[in-house]
Every structure is written in structure tokens, then in C-alpha cells.
C-alpha positions as a Markdown table, in Angstrom:
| # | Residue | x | y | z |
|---|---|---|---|---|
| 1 | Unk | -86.2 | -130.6 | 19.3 |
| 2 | Unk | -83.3 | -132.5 | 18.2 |
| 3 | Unk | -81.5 | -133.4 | 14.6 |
| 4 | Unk | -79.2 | -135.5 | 13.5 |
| 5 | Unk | -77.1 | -134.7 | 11.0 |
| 6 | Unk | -74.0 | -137.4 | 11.8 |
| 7 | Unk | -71.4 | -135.0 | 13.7 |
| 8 | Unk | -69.6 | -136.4 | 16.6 |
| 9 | Unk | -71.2 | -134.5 | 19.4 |
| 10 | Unk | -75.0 | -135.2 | 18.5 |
| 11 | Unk | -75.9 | -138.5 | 19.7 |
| 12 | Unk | -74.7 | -137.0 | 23.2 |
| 13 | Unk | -76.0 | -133.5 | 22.6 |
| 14 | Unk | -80.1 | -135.2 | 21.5 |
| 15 | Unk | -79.9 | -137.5 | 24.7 |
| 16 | Unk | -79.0 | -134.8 | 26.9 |
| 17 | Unk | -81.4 | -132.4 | 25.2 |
| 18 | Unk | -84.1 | -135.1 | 25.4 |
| 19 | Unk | -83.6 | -135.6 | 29.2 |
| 20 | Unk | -83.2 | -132.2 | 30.4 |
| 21 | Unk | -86.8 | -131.2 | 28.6 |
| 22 | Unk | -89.2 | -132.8 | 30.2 |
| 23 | Unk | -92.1 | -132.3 | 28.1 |
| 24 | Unk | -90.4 | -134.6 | 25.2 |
| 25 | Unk | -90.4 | -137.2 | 27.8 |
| 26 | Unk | -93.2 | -136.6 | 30.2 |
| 27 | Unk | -90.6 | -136.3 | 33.1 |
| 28 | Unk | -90.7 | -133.9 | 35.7 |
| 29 | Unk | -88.6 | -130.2 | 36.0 |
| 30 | Unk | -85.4 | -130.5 | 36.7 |
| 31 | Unk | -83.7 | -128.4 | 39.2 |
| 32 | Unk | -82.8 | -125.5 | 37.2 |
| 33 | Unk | -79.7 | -124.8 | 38.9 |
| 34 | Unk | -78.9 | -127.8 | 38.6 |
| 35 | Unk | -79.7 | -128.2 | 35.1 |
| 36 | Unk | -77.1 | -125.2 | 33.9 |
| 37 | Unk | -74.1 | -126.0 | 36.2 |
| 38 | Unk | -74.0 | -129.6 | 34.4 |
| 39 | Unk | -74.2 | -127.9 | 30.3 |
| 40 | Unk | -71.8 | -125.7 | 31.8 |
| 41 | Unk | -69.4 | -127.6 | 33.3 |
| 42 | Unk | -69.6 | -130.0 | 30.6 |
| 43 | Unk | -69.4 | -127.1 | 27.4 |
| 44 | Unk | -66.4 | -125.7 | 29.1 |
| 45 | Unk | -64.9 | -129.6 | 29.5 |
| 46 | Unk | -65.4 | -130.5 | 26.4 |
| 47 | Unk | -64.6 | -127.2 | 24.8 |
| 48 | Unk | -61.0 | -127.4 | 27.0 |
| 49 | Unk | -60.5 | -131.3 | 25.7 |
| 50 | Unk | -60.8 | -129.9 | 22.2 |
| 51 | Unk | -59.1 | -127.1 | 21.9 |
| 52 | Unk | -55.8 | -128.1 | 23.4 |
| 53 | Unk | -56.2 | -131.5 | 21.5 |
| 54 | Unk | -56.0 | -128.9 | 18.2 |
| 55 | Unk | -53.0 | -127.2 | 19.5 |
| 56 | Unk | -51.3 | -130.4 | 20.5 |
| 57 | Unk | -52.1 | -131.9 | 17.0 |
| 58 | Unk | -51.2 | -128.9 | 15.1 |
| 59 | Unk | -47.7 | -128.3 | 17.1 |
| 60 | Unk | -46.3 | -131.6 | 16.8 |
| 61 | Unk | -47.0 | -131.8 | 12.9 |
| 62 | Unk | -45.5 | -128.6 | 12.6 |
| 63 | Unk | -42.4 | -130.4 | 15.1 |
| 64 | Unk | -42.0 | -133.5 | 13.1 |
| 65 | Unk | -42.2 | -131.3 | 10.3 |
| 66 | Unk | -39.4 | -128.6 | 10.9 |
| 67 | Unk | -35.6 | -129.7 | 9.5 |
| 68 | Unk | -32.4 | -128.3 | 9.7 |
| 69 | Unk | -30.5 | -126.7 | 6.2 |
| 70 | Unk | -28.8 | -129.9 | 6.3 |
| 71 | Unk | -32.2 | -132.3 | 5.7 |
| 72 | Unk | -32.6 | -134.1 | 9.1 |
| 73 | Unk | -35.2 | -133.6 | 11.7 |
| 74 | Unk | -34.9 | -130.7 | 14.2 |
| 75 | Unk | -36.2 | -132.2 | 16.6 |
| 76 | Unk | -36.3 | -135.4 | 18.1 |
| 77 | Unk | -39.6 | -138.0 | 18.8 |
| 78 | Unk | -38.8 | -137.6 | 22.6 |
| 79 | Unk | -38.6 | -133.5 | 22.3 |
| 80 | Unk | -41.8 | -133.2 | 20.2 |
| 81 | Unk | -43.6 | -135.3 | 23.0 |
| 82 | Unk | -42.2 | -133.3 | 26.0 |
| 83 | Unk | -43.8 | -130.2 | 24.7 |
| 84 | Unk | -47.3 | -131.9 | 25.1 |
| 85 | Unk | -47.0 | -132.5 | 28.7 |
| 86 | Unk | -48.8 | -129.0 | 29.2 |
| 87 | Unk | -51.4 | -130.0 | 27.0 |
| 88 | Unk | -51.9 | -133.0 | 28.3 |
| 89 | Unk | -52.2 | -131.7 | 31.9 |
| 90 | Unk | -54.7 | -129.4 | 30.4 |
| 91 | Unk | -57.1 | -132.3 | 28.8 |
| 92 | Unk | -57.0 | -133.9 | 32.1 |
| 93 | Unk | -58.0 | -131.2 | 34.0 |
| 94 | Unk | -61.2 | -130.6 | 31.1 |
| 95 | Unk | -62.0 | -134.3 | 31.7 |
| 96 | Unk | -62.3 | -133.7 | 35.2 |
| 97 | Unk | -64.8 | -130.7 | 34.5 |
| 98 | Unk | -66.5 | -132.8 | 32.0 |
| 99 | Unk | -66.9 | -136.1 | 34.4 |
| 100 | Unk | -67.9 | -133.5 | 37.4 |
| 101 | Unk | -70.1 | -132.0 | 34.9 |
| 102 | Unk | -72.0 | -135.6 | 33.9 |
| 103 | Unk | -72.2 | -136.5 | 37.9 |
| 104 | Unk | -74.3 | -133.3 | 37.7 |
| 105 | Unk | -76.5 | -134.9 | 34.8 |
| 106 | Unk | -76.8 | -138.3 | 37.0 |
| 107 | Unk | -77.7 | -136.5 | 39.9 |
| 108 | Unk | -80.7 | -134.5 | 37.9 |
| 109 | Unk | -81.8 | -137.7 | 36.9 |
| 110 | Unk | -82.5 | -139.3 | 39.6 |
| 111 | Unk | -83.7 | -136.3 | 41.0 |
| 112 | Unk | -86.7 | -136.5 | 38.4 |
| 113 | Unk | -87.2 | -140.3 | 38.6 |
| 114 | Unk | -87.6 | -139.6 | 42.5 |
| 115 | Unk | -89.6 | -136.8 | 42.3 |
| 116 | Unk | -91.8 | -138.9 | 39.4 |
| 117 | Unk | -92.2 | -141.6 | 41.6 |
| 118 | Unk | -93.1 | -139.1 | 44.5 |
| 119 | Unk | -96.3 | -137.6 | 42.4 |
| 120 | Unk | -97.2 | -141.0 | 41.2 |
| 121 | Unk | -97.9 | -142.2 | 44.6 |
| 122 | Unk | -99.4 | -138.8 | 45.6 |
| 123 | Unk | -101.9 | -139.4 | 42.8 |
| 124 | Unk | -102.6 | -142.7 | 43.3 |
């Protein structure tokens, strides 16, 4: 089951977990297929966004930080920025995997609330 223990991720990570296990909510299976493209695509999305937001973060303090013998900065507000461009091109591709990844999770959903529905009435 799930904790919480106040981190960032885990008020995604216990509704996620909670809808894709069935049994803690009396849904139906999932596709299985289905189920591990979307963690995928998602881990590797979020794991993308993260890490480059590190780099970025740790590059341009090390940028604003760097002077010449003489005391000034070495490099400008404008340079500093221009070397995130990569990085940001990164985190946008990661939050395109993440977003593809979550259509996955909507998709699965519904899935289960149609194939619910389905066995209800097949029951009834």
C-alpha cells in the first residue's frame, strides 16, 4: 500500500498507486500493457524534468558565481541564460513524455470505469 511521509512526489505516486491496483479500490484489471507504458513514460518524464532542472540550477549558480581576477562578474545575466536553452529544450521534451504518459493513465481509467459498468449490467 501507500505512505505518506510529506515528499513532493507522494500525493501523485499513492493516487496513482491506488488506481492502478484494483483490489484497494474494487475496480477492475487494467490493461497491463497499458498499465506499464504510462509508469514508464511518466518515470522517464519526470526523471528527465528533474535532472536537467539540477544541471540547470547548479550551472547557473556556478555562472553568476564565477569572476574575473579583477572582482566583476564573468559573465553576463543574458550569457548565463543562453546556456539553459538546451536544458530547457530538454524539460520540454520530458513534459511531453510525462503528459503522453498521464493520457495513458486517463485512458486506463476509463478503460476500467467501462469495463465496470460492462460487468455491472452483465450481473444485473
Amino acid at each position: 500500500m501507500c505512505t505518506w511521509d510529506h515528499g513532493l512526489g507522494d500525493p501523485y505516486r499513492c493516487s496513482i498507486h491506488l488506481l492502478h491496483h484494483p483490489e484497494d479500490l474494487q475496480y477492475r484489471d487494467l490493461q497491463h500493457q497499458d498499465r506499464n507504458t504510462h509508469f514508464w513514460l511518466v518515470l522517464i518524464g519526470q526523471l528527465m524534468f528533474s535532472i536537467t532542472m539540477w544541471i540547470t540550477g547548479i550551472q547557473q549558480g556556478a555562472l553568476w558565481k564565477a569572476v574575473t581576477p579583477e572582482g566583476s562578474l564573468k559573465y553576463t545575466f543574458m550569457e548565463t541564460l543562453a546556456r539553459n536553452y538546451p536544458f530547457w529544450q530538454l524539460r520540454t521534451v520530458a513534459g511531453l513524455i510525462f503528459t503522453i504518459g498521464m493520457l495513458f493513465f486517463i485512458y486506463n481509467i476509463y478503460m476500467t470505469m467501462r469495463k465496470g459498468k460492462a460487468l455491472a449490467v452483465a450481473k444485473a
